[in-house]
N, C-alpha and C positions, 0 to 999 in steps of 0.2 A: 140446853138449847141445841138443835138442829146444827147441822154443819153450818149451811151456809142462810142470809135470810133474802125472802124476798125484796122487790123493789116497797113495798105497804109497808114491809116488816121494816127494815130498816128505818122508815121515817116515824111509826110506831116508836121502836127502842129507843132510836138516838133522842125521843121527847121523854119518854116514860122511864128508861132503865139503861142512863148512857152504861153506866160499868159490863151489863152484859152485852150491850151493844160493842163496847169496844173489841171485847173477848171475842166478840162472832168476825168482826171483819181483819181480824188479825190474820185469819184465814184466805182471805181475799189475796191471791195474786197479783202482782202489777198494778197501772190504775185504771185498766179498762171499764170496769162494771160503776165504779167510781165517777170516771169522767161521763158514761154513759148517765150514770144518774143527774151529776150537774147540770148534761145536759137538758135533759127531761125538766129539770126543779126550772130550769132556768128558761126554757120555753114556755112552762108554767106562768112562772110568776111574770113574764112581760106581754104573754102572746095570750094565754085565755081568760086572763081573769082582769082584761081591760075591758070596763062600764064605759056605752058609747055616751056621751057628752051631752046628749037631747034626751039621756034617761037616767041621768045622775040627779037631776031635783028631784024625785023616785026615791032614794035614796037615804038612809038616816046620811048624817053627817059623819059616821066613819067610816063609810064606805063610799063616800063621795072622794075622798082623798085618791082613790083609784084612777079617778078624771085625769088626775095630772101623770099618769103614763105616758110613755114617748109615744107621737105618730108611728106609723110602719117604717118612714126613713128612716127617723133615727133607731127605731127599735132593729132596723136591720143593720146599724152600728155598732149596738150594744154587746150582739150576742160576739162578735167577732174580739173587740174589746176585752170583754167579761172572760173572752178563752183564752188569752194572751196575758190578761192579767194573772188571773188563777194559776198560771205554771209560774208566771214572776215572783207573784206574791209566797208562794209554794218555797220555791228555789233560795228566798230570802231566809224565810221561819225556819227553813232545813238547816240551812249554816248556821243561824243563830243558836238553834237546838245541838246541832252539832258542839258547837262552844261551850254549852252546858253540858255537853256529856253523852249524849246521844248518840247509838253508832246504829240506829237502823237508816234504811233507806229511803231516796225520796219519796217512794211508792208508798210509804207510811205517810209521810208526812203531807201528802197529796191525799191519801183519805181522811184524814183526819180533819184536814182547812174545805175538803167538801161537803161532810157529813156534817160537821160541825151548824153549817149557815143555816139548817133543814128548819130547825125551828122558826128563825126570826124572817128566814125567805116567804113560810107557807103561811104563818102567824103572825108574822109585824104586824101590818097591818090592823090589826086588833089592837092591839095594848104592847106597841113600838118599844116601851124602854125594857117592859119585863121580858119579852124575846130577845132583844139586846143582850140583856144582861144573860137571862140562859143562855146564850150563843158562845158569850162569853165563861162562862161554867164549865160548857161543855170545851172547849179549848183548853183547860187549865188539865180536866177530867183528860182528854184523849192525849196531850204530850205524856201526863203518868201517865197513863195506863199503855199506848203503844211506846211511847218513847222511853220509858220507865226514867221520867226524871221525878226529882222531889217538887214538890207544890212551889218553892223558890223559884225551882229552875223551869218550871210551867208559867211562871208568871211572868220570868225574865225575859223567856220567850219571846213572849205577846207584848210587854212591857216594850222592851229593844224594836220590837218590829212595830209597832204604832210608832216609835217615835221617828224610826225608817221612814213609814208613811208618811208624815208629816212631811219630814224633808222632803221627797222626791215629789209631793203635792205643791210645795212652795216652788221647790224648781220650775219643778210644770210650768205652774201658774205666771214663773217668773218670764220664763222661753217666751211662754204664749203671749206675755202681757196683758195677763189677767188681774 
């Protein structure tokens, strides 16, 4: 494999050949090309690939589920959100990882929780649980392979940090009084 891959290549590998994919962005510097990409997946997935609402009966009924995208307000909430989260969400799995053993840097662990989503961001929509659960694969796949922990400590990972999530969703929810 080539030194480094395209923006194609990469959404390519990380579906078809996570292990060589891992080995290619190992090379990657920093998270610029990374966060560049989320960008892009994530402008994708809220901003072009919303069906206006007077041509969703048009539609089979799996792709009518696209209807319920945010308006433009909120979608120009999301993407602000979606950035703030992603270094949180990052910052957390890194000290988790860390606990496990881990001594690479956040910038690993910041490609890995972006490349990871690529599947179930571009493909949910089709058949939601099976990109799910690839998503989820691919996470277990990139803490071994860049983090080089064992399959335990990949799953501890993600394990510890869902249940993270939770709490600080219930918080949320609590502040908010939701």
């Amino acid at each position: 494999m080539k030194k480094t891959l395209n923006f194609f290549e990469k959404i390519w590998f990380i579906i078809t050949n996570p292990n060589k994919f891992f080995d290619a962005i190992k090379k990657e510097k920093g998270i610029l090309k990374a966060f560049v990409y989320f960008l892009i997946i994530s402008v994708l997935i809220k901003g072009l690939w919303r069906v206006p609402k007077t041509e969703i009966s048009k539609y089979p009924l799996i792709l009518q589920n696209l209807a319920n995208t945010p308006y433009l307000g909120a979608w120009t909430l999301y993407l602000p959100i979606q950035i703030i989260g992603i270094f949180i969400v990052v910052w957390i799995l890194h000290y988790i990882a860390s606990l496990f053993g881990s001594k690479e840097t956040y910038s690993s662990t910041f490609k890995v929780m972006v490349y990871v989503g690529t599947p179930h961001a571009l493909l949910g929509w089709i058949f939601p649980g099976l990109f799910a659960i690839w998503s989820i694969v691919l996470n277990i796949i990139g803490f071994k392979r860049i983090h080089k922990l064992s399959t335990k400590g990949a799953v501890g990972v993600l394990v510890i940090g869902f249940i993270i999530a939770i709490l600080i969703t219930f918080v949320i929810m609590k502040v908010l009084g939701a």
